[in-house]
ROKOL-776025 format. One line per 10 residues: their letters; for each residue x, y, z of C-alpha. Coordinates in Angstrom, 1 decimal. Each point is the difference from the previous one (the first is absolute). Last residue first. Layout:
! residues N
a = X:Y:Z | ...
This chain:
! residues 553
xxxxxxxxxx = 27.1:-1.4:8.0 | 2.2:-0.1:3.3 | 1.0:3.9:1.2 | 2.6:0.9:2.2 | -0.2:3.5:1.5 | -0.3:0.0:3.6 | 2.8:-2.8:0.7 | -0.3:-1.9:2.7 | -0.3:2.1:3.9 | 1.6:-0.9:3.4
xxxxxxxxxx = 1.7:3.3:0.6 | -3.4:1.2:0.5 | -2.9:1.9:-2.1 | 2.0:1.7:-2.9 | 3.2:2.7:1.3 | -0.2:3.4:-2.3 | 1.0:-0.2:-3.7 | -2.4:3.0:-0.7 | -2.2:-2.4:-2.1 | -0.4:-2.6:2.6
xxxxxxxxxx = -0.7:2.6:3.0 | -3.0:1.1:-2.2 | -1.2:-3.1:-0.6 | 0.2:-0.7:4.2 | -1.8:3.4:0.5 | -2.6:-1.3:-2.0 | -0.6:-3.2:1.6 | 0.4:1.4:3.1 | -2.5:2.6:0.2 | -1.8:-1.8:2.9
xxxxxxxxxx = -3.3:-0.5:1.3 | 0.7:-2.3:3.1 | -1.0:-3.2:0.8 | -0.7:-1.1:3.3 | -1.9:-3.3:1.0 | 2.9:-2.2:0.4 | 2.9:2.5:1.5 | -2.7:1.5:2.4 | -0.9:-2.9:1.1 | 3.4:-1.7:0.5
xxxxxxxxxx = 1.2:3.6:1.8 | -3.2:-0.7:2.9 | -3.3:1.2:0.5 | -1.3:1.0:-3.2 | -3.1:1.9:-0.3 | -3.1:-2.1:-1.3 | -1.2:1.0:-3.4 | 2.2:-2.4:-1.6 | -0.5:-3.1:2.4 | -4.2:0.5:-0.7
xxxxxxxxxx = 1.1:-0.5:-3.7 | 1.3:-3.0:0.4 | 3.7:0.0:0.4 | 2.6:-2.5:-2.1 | 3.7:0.5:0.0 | 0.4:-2.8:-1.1 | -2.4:-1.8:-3.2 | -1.7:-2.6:1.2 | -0.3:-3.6:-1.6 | -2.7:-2.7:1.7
xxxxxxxxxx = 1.0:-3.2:-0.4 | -1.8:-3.6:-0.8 | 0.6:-0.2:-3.8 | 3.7:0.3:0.5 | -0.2:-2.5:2.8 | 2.9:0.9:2.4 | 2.6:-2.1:1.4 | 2.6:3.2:0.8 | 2.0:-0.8:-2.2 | -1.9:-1.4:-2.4
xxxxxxxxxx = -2.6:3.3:-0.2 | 3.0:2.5:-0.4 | 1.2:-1.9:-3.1 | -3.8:0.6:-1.6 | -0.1:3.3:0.7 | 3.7:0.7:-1.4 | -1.1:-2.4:-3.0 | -3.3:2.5:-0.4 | 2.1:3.3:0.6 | 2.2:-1.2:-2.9
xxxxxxxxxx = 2.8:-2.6:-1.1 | 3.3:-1.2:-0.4 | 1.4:-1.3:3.3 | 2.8:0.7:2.2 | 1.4:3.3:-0.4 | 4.0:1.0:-0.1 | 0.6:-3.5:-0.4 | 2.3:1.1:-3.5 | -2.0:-2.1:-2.0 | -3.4:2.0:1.6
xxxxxxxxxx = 1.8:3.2:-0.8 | 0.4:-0.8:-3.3 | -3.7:-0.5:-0.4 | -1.4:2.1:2.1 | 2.0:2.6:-2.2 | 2.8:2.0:1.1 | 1.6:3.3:1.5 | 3.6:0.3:0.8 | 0.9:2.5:2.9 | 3.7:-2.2:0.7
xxxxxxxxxx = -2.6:-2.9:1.1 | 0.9:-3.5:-1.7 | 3.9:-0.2:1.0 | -0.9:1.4:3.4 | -2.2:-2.6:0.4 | 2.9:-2.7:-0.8 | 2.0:1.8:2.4 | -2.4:-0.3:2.7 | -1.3:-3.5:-0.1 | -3.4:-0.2:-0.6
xxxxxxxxxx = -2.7:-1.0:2.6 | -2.3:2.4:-1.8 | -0.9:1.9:3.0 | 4.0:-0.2:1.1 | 1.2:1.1:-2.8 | -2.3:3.1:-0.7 | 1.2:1.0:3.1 | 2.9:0.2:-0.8 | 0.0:1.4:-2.9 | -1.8:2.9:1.0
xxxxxxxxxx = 2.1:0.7:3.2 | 2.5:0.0:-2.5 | -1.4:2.6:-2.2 | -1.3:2.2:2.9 | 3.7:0.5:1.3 | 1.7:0.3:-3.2 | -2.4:2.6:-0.9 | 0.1:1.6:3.3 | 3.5:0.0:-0.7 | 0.2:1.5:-3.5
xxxxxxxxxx = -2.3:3.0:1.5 | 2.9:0.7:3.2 | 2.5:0.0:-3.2 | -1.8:2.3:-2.0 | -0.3:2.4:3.5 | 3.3:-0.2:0.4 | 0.7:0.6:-4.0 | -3.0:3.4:0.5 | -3.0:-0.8:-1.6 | -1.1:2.4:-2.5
xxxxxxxxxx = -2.3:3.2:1.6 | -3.5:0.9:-0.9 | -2.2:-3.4:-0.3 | 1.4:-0.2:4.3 | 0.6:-3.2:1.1 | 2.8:0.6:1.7 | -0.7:3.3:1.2 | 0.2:-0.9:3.6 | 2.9:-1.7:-0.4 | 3.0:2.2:1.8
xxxxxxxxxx = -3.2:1.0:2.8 | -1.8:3.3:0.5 | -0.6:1.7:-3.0 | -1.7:3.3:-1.8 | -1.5:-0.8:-3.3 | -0.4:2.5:-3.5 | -2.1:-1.0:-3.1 | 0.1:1.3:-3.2 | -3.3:0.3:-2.7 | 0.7:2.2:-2.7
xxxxxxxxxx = -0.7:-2.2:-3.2 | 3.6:-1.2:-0.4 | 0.7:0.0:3.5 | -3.0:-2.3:0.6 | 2.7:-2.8:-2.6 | 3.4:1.0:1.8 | -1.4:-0.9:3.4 | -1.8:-3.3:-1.3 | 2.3:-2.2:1.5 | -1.6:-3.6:-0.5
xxxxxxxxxx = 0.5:-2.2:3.1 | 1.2:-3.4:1.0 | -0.9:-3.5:1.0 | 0.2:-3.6:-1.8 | 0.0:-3.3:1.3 | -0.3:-3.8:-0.9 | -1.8:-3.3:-0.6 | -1.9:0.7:-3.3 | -1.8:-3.3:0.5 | -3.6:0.1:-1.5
xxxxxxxxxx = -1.8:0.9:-3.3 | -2.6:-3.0:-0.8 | -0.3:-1.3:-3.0 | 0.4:-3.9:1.5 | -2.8:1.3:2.7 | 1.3:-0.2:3.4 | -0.3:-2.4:3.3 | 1.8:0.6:2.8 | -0.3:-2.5:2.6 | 0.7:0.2:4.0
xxxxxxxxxx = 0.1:3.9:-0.2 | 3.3:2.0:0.3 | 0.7:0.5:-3.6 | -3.6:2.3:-0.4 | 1.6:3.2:1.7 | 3.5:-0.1:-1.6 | -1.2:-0.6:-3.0 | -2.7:3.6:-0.2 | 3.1:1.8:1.3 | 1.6:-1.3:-3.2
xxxxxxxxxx = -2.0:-1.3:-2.0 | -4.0:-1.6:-0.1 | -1.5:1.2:-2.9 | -2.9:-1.6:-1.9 | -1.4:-1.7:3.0 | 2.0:-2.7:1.9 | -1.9:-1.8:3.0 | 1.8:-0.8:3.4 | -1.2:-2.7:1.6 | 0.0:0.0:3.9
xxxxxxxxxx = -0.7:-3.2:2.1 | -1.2:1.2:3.7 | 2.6:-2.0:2.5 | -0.1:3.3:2.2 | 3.4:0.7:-1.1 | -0.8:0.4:-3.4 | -2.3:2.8:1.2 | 3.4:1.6:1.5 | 2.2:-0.7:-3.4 | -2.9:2.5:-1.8
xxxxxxxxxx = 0.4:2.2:2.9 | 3.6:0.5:-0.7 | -0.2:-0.1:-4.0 | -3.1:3.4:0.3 | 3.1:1.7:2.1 | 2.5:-0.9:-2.3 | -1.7:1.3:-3.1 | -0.9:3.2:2.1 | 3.4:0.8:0.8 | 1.5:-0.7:-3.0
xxxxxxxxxx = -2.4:2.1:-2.1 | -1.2:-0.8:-3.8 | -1.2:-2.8:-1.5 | -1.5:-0.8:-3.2 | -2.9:-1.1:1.4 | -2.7:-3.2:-0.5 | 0.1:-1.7:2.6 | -3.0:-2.3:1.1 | 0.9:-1.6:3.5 | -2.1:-2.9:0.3
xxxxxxxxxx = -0.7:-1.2:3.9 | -0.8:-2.9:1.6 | -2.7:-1.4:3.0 | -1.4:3.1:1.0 | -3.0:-0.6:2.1 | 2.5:0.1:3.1 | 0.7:3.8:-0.5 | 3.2:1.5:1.1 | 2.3:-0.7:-3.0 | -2.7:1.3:-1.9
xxxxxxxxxx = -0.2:3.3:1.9 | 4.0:0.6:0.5 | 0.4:-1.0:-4.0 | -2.7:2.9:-0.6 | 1.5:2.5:2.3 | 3.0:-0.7:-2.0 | -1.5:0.6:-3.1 | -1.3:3.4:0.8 | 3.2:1.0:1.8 | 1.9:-0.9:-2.7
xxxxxxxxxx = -2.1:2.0:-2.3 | -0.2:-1.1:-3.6 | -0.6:2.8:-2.7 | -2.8:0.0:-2.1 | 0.7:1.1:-4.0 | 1.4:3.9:-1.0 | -2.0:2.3:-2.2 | -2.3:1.5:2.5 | 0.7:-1.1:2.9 | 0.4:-3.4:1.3
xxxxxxxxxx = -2.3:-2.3:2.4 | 2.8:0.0:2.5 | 0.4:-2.3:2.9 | 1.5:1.3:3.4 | 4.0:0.9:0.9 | 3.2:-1.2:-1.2 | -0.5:-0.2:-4.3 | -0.1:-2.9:-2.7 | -1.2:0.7:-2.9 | -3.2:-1.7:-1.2
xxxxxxxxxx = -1.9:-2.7:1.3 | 1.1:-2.4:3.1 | -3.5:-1.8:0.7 | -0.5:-2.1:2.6 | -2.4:-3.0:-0.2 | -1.6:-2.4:2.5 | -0.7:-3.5:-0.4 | -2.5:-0.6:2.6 | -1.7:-3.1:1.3 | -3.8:0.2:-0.8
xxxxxxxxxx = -2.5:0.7:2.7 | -3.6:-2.0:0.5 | -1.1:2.4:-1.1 | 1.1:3.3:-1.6 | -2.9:-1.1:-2.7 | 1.2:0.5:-3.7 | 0.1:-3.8:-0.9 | -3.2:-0.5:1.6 | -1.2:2.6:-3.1 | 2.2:-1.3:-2.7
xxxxxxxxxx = -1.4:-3.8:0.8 | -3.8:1.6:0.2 | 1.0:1.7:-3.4 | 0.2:3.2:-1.4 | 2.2:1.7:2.5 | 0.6:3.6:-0.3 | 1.9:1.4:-3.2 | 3.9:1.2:0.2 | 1.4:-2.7:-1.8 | -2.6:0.2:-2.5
xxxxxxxxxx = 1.0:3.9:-0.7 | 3.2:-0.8:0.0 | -0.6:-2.5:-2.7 | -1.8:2.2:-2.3 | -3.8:-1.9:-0.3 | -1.2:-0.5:-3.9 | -3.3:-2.0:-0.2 | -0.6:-3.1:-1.7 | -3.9:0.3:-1.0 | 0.9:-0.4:-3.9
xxxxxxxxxx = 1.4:-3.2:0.4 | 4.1:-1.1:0.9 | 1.2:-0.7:-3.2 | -2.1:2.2:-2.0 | 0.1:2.6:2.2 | 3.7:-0.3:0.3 | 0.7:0.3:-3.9 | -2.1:3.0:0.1 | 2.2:1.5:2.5 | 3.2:-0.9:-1.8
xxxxxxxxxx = -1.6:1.7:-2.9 | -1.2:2.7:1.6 | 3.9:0.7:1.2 | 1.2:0.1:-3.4 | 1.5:-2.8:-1.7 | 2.7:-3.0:-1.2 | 0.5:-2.7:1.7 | 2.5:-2.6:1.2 | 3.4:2.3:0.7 | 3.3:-1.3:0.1
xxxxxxxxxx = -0.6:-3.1:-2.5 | 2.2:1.2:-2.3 | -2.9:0.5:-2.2 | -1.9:2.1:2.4 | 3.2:2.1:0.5 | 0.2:0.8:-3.6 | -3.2:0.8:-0.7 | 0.1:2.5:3.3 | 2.9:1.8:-1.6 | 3.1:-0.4:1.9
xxxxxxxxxx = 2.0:1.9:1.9 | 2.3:-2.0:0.0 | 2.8:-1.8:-1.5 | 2.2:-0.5:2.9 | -2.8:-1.0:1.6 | -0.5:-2.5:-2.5 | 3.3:-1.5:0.5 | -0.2:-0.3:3.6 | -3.3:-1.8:0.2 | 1.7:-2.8:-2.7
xxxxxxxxxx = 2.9:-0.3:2.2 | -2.3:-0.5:3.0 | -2.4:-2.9:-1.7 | -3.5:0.6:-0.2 | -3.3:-1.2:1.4 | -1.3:3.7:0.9 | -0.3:0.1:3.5 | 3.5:-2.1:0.7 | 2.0:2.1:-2.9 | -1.6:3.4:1.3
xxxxxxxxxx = 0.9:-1.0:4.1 | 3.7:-1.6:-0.9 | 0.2:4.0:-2.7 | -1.1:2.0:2.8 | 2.6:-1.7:2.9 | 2.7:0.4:-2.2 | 0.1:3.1:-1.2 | -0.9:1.5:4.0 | 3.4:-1.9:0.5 | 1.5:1.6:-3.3
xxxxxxxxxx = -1.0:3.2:1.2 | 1.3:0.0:3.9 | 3.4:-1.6:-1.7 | 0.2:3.3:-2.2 | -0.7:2.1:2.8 | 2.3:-1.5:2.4 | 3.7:-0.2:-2.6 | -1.3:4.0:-1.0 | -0.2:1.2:3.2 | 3.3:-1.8:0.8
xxxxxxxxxx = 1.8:1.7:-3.3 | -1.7:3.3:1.1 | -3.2:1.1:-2.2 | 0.7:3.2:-0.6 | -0.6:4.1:0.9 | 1.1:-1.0:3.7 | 0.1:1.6:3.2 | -3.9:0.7:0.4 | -1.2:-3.2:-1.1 | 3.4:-2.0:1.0
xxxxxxxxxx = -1.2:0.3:3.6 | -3.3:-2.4:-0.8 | 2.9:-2.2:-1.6 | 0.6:-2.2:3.1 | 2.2:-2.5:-2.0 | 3.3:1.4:0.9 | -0.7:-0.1:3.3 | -0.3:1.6:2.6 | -0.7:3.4:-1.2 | 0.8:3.6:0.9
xxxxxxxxxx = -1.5:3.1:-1.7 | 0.9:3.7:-0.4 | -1.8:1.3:-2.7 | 0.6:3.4:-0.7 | -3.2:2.0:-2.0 | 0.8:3.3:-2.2 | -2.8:-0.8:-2.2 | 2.0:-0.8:-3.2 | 1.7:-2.2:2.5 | -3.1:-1.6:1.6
xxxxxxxxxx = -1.5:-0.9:-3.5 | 3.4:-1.8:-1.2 | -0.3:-1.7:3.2 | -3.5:-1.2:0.1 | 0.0:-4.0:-1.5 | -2.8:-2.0:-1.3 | 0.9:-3.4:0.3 | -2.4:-2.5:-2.6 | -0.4:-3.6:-0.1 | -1.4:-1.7:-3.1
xxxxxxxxxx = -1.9:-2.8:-0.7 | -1.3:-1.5:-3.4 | -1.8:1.3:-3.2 | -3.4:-1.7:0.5 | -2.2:2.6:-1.3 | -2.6:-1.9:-1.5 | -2.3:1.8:-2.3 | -3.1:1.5:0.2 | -2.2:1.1:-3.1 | -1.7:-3.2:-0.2
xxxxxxxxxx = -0.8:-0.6:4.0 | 2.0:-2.5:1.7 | -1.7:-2.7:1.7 | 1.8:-2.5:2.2 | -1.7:-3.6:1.4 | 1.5:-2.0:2.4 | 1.3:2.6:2.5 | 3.5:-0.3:1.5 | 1.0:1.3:-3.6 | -1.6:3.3:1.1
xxxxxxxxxx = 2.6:1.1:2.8 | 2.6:-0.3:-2.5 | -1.6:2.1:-2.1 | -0.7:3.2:2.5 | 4.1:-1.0:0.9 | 1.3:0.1:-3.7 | -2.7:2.9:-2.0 | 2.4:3.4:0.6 | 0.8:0.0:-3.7 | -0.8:2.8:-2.5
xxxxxxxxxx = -4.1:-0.5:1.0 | -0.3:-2.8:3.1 | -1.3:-3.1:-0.5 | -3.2:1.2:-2.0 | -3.8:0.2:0.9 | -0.1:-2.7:2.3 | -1.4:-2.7:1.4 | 0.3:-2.9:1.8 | -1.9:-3.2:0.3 | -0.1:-2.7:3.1
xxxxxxxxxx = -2.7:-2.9:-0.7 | -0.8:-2.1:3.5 | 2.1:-2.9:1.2 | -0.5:0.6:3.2 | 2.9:-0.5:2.1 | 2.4:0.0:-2.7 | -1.5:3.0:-1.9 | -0.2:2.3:3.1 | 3.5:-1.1:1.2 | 1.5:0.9:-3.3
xxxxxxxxxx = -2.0:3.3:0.6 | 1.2:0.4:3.4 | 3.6:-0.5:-1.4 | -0.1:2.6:-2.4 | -1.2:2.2:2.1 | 2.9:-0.5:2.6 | 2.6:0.1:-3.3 | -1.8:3.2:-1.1 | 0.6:2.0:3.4 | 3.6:-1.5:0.3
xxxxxxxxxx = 0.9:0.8:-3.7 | -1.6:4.0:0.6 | -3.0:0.6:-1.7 | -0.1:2.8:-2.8 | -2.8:2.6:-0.1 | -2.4:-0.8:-2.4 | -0.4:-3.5:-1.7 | -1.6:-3.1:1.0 | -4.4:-0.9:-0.4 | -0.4:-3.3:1.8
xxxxxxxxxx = -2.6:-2.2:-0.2 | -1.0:-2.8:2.5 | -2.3:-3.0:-0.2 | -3.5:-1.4:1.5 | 0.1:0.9:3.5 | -3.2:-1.7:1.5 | 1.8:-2.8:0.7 | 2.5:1.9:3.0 | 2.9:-1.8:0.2 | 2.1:1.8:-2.5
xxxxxxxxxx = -1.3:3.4:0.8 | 1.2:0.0:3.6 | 3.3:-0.2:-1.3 | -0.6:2.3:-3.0 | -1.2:2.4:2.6 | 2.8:-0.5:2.5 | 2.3:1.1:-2.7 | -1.7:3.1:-1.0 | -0.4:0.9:3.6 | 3.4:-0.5:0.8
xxxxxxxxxx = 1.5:2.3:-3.0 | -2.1:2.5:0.5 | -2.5:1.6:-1.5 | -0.2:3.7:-1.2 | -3.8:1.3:0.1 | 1.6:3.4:1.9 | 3.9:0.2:-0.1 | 0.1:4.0:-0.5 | -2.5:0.4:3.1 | 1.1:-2.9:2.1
xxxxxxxxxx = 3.5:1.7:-0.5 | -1.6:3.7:1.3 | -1.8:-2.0:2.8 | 2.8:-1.7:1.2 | 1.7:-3.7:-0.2 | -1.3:-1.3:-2.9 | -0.4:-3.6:-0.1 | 3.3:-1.8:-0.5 | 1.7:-2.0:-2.7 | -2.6:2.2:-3.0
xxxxxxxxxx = -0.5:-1.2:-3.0 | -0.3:1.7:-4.1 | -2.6:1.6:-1.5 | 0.2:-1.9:-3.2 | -0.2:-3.2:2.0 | -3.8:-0.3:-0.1 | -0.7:-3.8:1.2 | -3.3:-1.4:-0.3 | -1.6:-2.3:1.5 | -3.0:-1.9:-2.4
xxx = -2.8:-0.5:2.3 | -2.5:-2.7:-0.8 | -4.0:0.1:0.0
């Protein structure tokens, strides 16, 4: 009897497991991304794996997340050589079909069923922006950015695109472009010109993207089945992939495999997921994704610097940023584990800007996705002054002060100029220190850094040409670099994820601040209060943060 894995991307991925119980809760029978991939990994070498089926649409992918499944499936079919099909009912209905169909043309086989149609209209990136929404609501912003590029400020100062905005979001589209129409024109056997010019036609009825060769067949999903039964025998059995990476061992080889002896060398893994915040790890709240603690990912540095089965560690980032003091305290004890002559490879997720850079350019190798979002080296800080928009509904406040700047950053009084100045400054200050730094971990020179940070976010690709990261690829390459340095056997290693506590560690009280960081999370309304703060205008996470708004589809 044969399995047939099965992919279901209509639910979408998760980076991370879920943090809490509430996001465990609203994230329940979502995979992630490094289970799926492991699975078709493991599937390739295991014989009684017969093929693989995936069923695409849903909630959309992001480019990094489909071009790490797309390679695991390309891996999957080279290694084994088994049939790949995908399936779906339509690529996207009035457009949104690009990124589910450029993950399928990594399959060999692509089924479309007869009322569908391929959406393949192109990319576009989209700026929402808040300040005609805060005026009518009696909202100041008063922002400060360094530099022109860091557009998360123009969200509540502008009601445009700025001519900079414009300039990076236009180049962030044709480089996502790019990289889908190389991957269709290599999957499907065609030349890029001619990929270009039926996108530019699309969508397209299924008839007429089987007979330009975009599509293979046409039918429903019990006609793909039936296809595979014939194929593949009536016994073949149906297994979703997470669910087969999850399963116990099933052979003698799986089950020695699994054994904690004799010990493995290991490749540990710490996880930088969500916004980045001072204090301890965050499984969200009820609208708003994790947030990453620096004292959570500190501890974990400190532990896996400390422990001789560590041989190398992958940082996974995938944040948009946010505090200065936290992204340069999680950078300091990454430079420390270097120190210990442990090889660190940092590994790209969807996002990895601003505050979410500065903590991944440190490590020995940074590796990123080509549609990765990354760079975004720069600064914002500043306030909304709501005063005038509670006084419209009957809500004033009054303070009593000890100190010329103790109001500062008050949401009920404008910044006074000294005080503007003062802000300008800590700008300047934060910006530089930046740069800097950012120089020296990529052994750039300074000026020609500063020339490529000014707040201005790109792709993995670009920022690969531009050495701000080193290789093109996922968590897998990442793995795989980490192994070579430090003269590991891939297939010999045991991978943990940091901070790690069995279950006996998280009923025992914590003795020390590294404990407590590690094992505690708290139940927090942060993710709400954080929307909230972003529709008033108020301060986002950090003055480390991308843009909030932008949207690749």
């Amino acid at each position: 009897m044969g399995t047939l894995l099965e992919l279901d991307l209509t639910r979408g991925v998760l980076e991370t497991p879920p943090g809490s119980p509430l996001a465990a809760f609203r994230a329940r029978h979502l995979p992630t991304l490094r289970e799926l991939v492991h699975a078709l990994r493991k599937g390739a070498e295991d014989e009684s794996v017969v093929g693989l089926v995936a069923h695409l649409g849903g909630p959309a992918l992001s480019l990094a997340q489909t071009q790490e499944l797309r390679a695991a499936v390309v891996a999957f079919r080279a290694a084994s050589g088994k049939p790949t099909v995908a399936w779906t009912e339509s690529f996207g209905e009035v457009g949104g079909g690009t990124v589910p169909y450029y993950l399928a043309t990594a399959f060999e086989e692509i089924w479309v069923q007869p009322s569908g149609e391929l959406g393949v209209t192109g990319v576009s990136v989209q700026a929402t922006f808040l300040r005609g929404a805060l005026d009518k609501a009696g909202v100041i912003p008063q922002f400060g950015k360094r530099r022109e590029y860091k557009t998360a400020a123009d969200t509540f100062t502008e009601k445009e695109m700025t001519g900079p905005g414009r300039e990076m979001a236009a180049r962030l589209a044709e480089s996502a472009y790019e990289q889908i129409v190389e991957g269709i024109a290599e999957g499907r056997r065609l030349e890029q010109p001619r990929v270009r010019e039926l996108v530019d036609s699309a969508p397209l009825s299924v008839e007429a993207s089987q007979e330009a060769g975009l599509i293979d067949r046409i039918g429903y999903r019990s006609d793909v089945y039936d296809e595979l039964h014939k194929r593949f025998g009536e016994d073949m059995r149906p297994l979703l992939a997470e669910r087969y990476h999850r399963r116990g061992p099933r052979s003698v080889h799986e089950a020695l495999d699994s054994l904690p002896w004799p010990q493995k060398p290991v490749v540990a893994v710490v996880r930088v997921s969500g916004g980045i915040v001072v204090g301890r790890n965050s499984g969200g709240g009820p609208v708003g994704g994790p947030r990453a603690g620096s004292d959570t990912i500190t501890a974990a540095l400190r532990t896996v610097a400390e422990d001789d089965k560590v041989k190398a560690v992958v940082l996974r980032v995938d944040s948009p940023g946010g505090s200065y003091a936290a992204s340069d305290a999680i950078r300091h004890e990454v430079l420390r584990l270097r120190a210990t002559g442990k090889p660190v490879i940092a590994s790209m997720g969807s996002v990895a800007a601003s505050g979410g850079y500065f903590v991944a350019m440190p490590a020995d190798v940074v590796v990123a996705q080509p549609g990765t979002i990354t760079g975004s080296i720069g600064v914002l800080s500043g306030k909304g002054v709501v005063r005038d928009a509670l006084g419209r509904i009957g809500i004033t406040s009054e303070a009593v002060s000890e100190g010329e700047n103790a109001r500062m950053y008050s949401a009920q009084e404008e910044f006074s100029t000294e005080q503007w100045e003062r802000l300008e400054q800590t700008l300047d200050r934060i910006y530089a220190d930046f740069v800097a730094k950012a120089a020296q971990d990529r052994g750039l020179p300074e000026d020609r850094l500063e020339s490529l940070a000014r707040g201005r976010v790109w792709t993995g690709a670009d920022a690969h040409k531009h050495h701000l990261v080193d290789e093109l690829g996922g968590f897998e390459q990442a793995l795989q670099r980490a192994c070579v340095r430090a003269g590991l056997d891939r297939e010999n290693i045991a991978v943990t994820i940091a901070p790690h506590r069995t279950l006996v560690d998280r009923l025992r009280p914590p003795t020390t601040t590294d404990d407590l960081a590690v094992t505690t999370q708290p139940l927090t309304i942060d993710g709400l209060k954080h929307s909230l703060y972003t529709a008033l205008g108020l301060p986002p996470t950090g003055a480390l943060t991308m843009p909030l708004t932008w949207h690749l589809s």
